[in-house]
C-alpha distance (Angstrom), angle and dihedral (degrees) to the residues before:
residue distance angle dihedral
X1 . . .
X2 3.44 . .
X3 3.49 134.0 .
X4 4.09 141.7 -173.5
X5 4.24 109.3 -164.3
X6 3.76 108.3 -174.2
X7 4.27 91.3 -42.0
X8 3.70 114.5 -178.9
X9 3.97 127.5 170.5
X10 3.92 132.9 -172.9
X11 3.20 132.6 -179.5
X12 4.05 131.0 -142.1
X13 3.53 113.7 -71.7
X14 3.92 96.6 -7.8
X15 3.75 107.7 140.9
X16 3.93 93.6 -142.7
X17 4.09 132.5 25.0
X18 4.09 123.1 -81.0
X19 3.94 75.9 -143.9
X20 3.88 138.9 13.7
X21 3.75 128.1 -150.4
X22 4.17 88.4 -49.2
X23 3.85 112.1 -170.4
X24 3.87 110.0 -169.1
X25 3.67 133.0 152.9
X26 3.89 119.7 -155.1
X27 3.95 108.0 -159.4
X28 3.74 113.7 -140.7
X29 4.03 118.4 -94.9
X30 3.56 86.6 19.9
X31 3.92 130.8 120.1
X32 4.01 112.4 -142.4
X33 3.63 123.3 -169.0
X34 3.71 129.8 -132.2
X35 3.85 120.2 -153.5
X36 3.18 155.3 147.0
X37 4.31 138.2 91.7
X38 3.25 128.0 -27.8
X39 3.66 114.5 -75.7
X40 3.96 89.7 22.2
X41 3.76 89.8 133.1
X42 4.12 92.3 -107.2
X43 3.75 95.1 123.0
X44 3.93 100.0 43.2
X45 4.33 79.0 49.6
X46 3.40 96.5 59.9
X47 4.16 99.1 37.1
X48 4.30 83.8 54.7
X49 3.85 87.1 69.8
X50 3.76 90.8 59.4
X51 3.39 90.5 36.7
X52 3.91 89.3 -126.8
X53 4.04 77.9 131.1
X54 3.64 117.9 24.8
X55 3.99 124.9 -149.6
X56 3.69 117.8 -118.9
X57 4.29 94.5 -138.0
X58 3.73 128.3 -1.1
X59 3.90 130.5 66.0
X60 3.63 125.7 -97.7
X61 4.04 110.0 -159.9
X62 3.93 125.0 -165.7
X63 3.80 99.9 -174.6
X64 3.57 89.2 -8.9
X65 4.04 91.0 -66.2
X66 3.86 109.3 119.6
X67 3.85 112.4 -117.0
X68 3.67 91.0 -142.2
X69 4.17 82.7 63.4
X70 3.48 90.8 58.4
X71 3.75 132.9 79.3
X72 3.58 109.7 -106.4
X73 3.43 105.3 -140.3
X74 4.15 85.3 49.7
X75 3.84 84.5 48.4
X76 3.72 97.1 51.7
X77 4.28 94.8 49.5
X78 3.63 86.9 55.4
X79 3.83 99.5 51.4
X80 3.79 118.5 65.7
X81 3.71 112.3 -133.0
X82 4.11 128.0 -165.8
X83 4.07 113.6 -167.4
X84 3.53 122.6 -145.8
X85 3.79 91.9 -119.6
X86 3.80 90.5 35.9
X87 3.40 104.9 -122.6
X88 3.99 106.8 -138.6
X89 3.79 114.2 169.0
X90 4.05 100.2 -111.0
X91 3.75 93.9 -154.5
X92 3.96 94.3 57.7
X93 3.51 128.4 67.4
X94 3.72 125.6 -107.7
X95 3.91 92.5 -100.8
X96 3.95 89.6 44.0
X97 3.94 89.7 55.4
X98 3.73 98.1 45.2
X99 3.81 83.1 48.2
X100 3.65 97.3 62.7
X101 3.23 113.9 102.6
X102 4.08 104.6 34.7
X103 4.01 72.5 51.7
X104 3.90 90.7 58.3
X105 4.22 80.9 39.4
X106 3.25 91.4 61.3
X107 3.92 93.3 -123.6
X108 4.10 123.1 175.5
X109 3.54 111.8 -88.6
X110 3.46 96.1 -119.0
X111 3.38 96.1 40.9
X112 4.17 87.1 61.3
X113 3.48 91.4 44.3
X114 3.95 90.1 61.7
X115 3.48 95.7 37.4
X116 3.95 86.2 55.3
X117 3.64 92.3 57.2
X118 3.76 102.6 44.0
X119 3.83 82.8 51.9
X120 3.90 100.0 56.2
X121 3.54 85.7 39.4
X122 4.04 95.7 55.0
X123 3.86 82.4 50.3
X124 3.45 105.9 53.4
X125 4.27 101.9 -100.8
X126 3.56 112.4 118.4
X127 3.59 102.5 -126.0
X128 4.22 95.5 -141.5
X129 4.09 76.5 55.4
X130 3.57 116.9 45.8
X131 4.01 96.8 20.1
X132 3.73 101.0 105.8
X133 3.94 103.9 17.5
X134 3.59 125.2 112.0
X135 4.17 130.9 -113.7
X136 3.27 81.1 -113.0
X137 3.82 97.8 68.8
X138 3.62 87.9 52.3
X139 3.72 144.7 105.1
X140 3.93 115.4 -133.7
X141 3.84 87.4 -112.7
X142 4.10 84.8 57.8
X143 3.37 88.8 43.6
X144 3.77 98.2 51.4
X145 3.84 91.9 47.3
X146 4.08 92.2 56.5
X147 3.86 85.9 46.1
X148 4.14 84.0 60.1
X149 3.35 86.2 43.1
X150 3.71 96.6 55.3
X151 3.81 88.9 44.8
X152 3.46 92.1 53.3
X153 3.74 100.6 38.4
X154 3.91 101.5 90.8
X155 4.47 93.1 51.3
X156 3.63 88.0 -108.1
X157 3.95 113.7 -178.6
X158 3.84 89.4 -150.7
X159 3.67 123.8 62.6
X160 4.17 122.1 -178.5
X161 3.55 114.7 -168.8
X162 3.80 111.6 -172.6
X163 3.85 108.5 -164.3
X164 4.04 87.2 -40.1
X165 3.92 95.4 175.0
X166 3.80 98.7 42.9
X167 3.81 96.9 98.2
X168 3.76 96.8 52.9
X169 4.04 128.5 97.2
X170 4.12 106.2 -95.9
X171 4.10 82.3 -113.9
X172 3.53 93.5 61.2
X173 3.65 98.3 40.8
X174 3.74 104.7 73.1
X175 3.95 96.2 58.4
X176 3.26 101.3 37.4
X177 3.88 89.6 46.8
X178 4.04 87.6 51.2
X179 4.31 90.1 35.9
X180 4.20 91.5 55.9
X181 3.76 91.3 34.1
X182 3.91 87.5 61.4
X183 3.73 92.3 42.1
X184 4.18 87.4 53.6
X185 3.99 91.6 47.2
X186 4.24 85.6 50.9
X187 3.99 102.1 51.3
X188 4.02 86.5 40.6
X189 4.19 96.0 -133.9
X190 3.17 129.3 173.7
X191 4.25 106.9 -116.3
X192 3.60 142.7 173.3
X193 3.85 115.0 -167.7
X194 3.49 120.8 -176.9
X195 3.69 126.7 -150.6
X196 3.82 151.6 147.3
X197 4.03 94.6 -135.7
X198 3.51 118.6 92.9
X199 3.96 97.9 -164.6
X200 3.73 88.9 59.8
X201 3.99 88.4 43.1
X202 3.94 93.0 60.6
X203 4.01 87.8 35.6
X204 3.63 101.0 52.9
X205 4.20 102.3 30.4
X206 3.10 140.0 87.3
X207 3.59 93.4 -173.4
X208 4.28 119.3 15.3
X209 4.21 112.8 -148.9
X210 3.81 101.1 -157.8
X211 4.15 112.9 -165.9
X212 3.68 133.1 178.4
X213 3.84 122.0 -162.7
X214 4.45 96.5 -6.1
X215 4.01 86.1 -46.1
X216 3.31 137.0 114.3
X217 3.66 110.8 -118.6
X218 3.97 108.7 167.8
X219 4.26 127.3 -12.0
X220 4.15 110.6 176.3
X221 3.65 131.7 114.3
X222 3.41 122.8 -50.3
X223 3.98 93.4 -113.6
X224 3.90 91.2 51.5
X225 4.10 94.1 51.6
X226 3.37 86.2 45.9
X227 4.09 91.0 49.5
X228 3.66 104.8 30.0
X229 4.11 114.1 24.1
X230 3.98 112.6 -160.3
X231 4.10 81.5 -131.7
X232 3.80 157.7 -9.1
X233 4.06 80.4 -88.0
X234 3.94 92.0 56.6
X235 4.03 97.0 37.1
X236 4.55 84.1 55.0
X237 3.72 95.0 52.1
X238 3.58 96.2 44.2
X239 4.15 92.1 47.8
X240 3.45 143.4 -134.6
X241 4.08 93.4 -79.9
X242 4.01 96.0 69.6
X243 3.65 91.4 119.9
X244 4.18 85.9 57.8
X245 4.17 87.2 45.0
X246 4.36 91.0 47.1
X247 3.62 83.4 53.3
X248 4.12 96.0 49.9
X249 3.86 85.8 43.3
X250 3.79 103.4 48.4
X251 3.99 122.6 76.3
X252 3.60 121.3 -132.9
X253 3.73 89.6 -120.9
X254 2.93 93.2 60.0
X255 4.02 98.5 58.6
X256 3.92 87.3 28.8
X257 4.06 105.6 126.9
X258 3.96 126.2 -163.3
X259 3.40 114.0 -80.3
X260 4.06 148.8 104.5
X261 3.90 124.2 -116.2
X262 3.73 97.8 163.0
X263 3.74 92.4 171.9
X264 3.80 94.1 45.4
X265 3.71 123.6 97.5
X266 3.61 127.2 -86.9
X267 3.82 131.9 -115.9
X268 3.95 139.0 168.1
X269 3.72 112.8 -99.7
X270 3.94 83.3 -138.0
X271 3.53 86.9 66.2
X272 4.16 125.6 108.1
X273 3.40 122.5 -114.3
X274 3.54 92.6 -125.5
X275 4.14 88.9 69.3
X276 3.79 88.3 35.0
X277 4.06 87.9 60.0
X278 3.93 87.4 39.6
X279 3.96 90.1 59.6
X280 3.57 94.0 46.3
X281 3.70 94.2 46.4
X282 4.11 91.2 52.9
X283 3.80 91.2 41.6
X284 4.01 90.1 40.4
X285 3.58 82.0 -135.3
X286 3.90 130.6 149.3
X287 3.39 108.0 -152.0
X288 3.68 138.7 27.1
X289 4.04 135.4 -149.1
X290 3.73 116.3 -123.6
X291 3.94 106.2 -124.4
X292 3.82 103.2 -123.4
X293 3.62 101.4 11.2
X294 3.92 116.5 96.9
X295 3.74 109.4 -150.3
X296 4.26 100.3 15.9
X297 3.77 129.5 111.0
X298 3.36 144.5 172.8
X299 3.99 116.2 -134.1
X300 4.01 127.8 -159.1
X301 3.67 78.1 -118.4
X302 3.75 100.4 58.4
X303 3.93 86.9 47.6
X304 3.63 91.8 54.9
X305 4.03 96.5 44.7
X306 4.12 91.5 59.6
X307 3.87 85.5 42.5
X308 3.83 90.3 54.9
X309 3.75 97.8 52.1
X310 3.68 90.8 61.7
X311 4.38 89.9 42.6
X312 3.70 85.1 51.6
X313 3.77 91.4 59.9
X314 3.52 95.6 43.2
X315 4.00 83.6 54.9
């Protein structure tokens, strides 16, 4: 859906590139992760599919059309887009901001009306609630979901998310980053999110692009960065605690292993590891039934082999 050729981008007076010959390909319906250090090049990535910054050489593709082809301003009301600090119009209501860009589309009235609704309601605002307030009379989690909202408002098949949860209160962050993350895997887009937070990188994406000085160091699931870094660069910015984050990432179905513990307790095969391990650890239990699934369990032993991939890479 998306594609990088050879794209490279420097700015006046900088003595080296904000990014160097990248090559990337973004599958459609799939969310890919930018990261990496400050001044890594992820942000200027991301704003060159918008064209907000464009590259100096290379080809950037959206359904293999190059942006540079298409007129921005066209470009831009077909690509969602979720700021850092959010971005919501203070002098419009909540419905009125949501409603911007079918506004600028020149949708029905009605039509944006009900598309307004369904939208708060997909993000977790009651529509009879939040319709007519202000950003103002919001928290920064509230805030955050009508900037989704927004993005999302229009159908677009592209959405950029540009360090979307850095502006809300480390309580908030963790459900609304798993709450919108489920919302993106449902409506199948086509995202790039860019952040400096590798928890939310293995939460949210499906695949994690990890670049160092406007290259492109290592791009693979997050499961495999997490068990096999490209380098001693890779295995530092990802920590010491990857066994901990393999275990918060993988389902218990998918380490679940024939068997029958009738008598055991039960727990969802969508479940991490990390809670499985929790449960068994506060039941000092060694094996768990999977809820639903006749036959499967998940074994101290299993939870300890997928942790010891990731300790073997740190080793």
């Amino acid at each position: 859906m998306i594609r990088f050729e050879g794209v490279s981008k420097r700015f006046p007076g900088a003595a080296d590139p904000a990014v160097d010959r990248l090559d990337l390909t973004i599958p459609e319906g799939t969310t890919c992760v930018l990261i990496g250090p400050s001044g890594c090049g992820k942000s200027t990535t991301l704003r060159m599919v918008n064209r907000l910054v464009e590259p100096d050489s290379g080809r950037i593709t959206i359904g293999g059309t190059d942006v540079m082809e298409t007129n921005p301003i066209a470009l831009r009301r077909g690509i969602g887009y979720v700021l850092q600090g959010i971005g919501l119009f203070p002098h419009r209501s909540v419905a009125q901001n949501v409603a911007t860009v079918p506004e600028l589309l020149g949708w029905k009235r009605r039509r944006i009306a009900e598309r307004v609704d369904a939208l708060l309601d997909l993000v977790g605002l009651d529509p009879e609630t939040y319709r007519d307030r202000r950003p103002e009379a919001l928290s920064g989690g509230q805030r955050q979901r009508v900037g989704v909202a927004r993005a999302l408002a229009a159908d677009p098949p592209v959405l950029l998310m540009d360090e979307p949860f850095g502006a809300v209160d480390p309580v908030a962050r963790g459900r609304l980053q798993a709450e919108i993350g489920a919302i993106l895997q449902r409506l199948s887009k086509t995202v790039i999110i860019v952040t400096h937070d590798i928890d939310e990188a293995v939460l949210m994406g499906d695949r994690v692009v990890l670049m160092r000085a406007g290259r492109l160091i290592q791009a693979d699931a997050p499961a495999a960065i997490l068990a096999r870094p490209a380098d001693a660069f890779v295995a530092a910015f990802v920590g010491r605690d990857r066994a901990l984050r393999r275990l918060a990432l993988t389902k218990v179905a998918e380490a679940a292993e024939p068997g029958d513990a009738p008598e055991a307790a039960e727990i969802a095969g969508e479940a991490p590891l990390r809670d499985a391990l929790s449960e068994m650890l506060a039941r000092g239990a060694t094996r768990l039934q999977v809820a639903g699934a006749p036959g499967r369990i998940l074994t101290l032993e299993a939870i300890r082999a997928v942790a010891a991939v990731a300790r073997t890479a740190e080793d």
